[in-house]
C-alpha positions in Angstrom: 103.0 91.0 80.1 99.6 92.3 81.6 98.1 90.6 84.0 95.0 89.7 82.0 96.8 88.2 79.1 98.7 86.2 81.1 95.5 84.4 82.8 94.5 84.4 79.6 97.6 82.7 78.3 97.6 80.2 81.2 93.7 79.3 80.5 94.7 78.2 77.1 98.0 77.2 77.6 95.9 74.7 80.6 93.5 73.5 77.8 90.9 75.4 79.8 88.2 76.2 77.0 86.6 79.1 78.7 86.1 81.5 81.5 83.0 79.0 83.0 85.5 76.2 82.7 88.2 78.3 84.5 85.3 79.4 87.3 84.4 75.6 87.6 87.9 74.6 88.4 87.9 76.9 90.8 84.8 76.7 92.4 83.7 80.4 91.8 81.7 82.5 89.3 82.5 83.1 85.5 82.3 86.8 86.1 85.6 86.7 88.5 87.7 85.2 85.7 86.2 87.4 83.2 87.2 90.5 85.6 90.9 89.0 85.7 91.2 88.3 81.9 90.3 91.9 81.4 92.5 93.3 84.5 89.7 95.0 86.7 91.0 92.4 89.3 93.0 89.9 91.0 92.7 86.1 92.2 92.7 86.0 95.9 95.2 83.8 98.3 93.7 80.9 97.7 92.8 81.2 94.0 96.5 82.1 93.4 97.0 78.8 95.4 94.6 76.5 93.1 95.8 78.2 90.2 99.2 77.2 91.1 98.6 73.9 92.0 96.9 73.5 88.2 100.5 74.9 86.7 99.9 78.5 86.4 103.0 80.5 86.3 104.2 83.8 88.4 104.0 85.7 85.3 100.6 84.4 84.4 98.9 84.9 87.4 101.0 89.0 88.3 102.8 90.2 85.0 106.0 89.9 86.7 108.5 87.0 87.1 109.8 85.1 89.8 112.5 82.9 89.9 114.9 82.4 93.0 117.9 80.8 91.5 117.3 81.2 87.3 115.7 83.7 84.7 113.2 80.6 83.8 109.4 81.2 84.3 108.7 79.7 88.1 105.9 77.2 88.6 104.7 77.8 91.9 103.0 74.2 92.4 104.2 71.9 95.6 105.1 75.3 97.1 104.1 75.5 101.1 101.3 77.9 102.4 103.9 80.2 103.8 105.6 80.3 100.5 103.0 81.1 98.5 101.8 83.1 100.3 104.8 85.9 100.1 105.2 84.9 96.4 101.3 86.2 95.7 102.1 89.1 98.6 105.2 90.2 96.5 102.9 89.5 93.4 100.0 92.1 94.6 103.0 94.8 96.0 104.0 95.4 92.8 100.5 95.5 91.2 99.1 97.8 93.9 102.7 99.5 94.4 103.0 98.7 98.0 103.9 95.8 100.5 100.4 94.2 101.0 
């Protein structure tokens, strides 16, 4: 799945009406969610984290699963800081093709 589907897909999925709703949540500007949605960028650390902790998905939020122990989609939500924090690492390695 590309990236900007999936945040997309987990806008929707989230009952999230729009990109300014989205930004809201998040305390940033409409055009940062409109940049991910079409895949000219990426959520940083702690927009990965808050979108997380609303339910976002791995997939959603990268194009690539992550699951330790099954093949089912992983919700990252209730993870530590340290945790998270490789998972969106790992997340922006394989996007940018190296170990960030």
């Amino acid at each position: 799945m590309k990236q900007e589907n999936g945040i997309k897909k987990f806008r929707i999925r989230a009952g999230i009406g729009s990109q300014s709703d989205l930004a809201r949540a998040l305390k940033i500007k409409p055009q940062n969610v409109s940049l991910w949605e079409a895949g000219k960028g990426t959520p940083s650390f702690a927009q990965a984290k808050k979108l997380f902790e609303m339910g976002a998905m791995v997939e959603e939020l990268f194009g690539i699963p992550y699951s330790v122990q099954s093949e089912q989609p992983a919700n990252l939500a209730g993870l530590s800081d340290a945790d998270a924090g490789a998972i969106v690492r790992q997340g922006l390695g394989f996007l940018y093709g190296r170990n960030v």
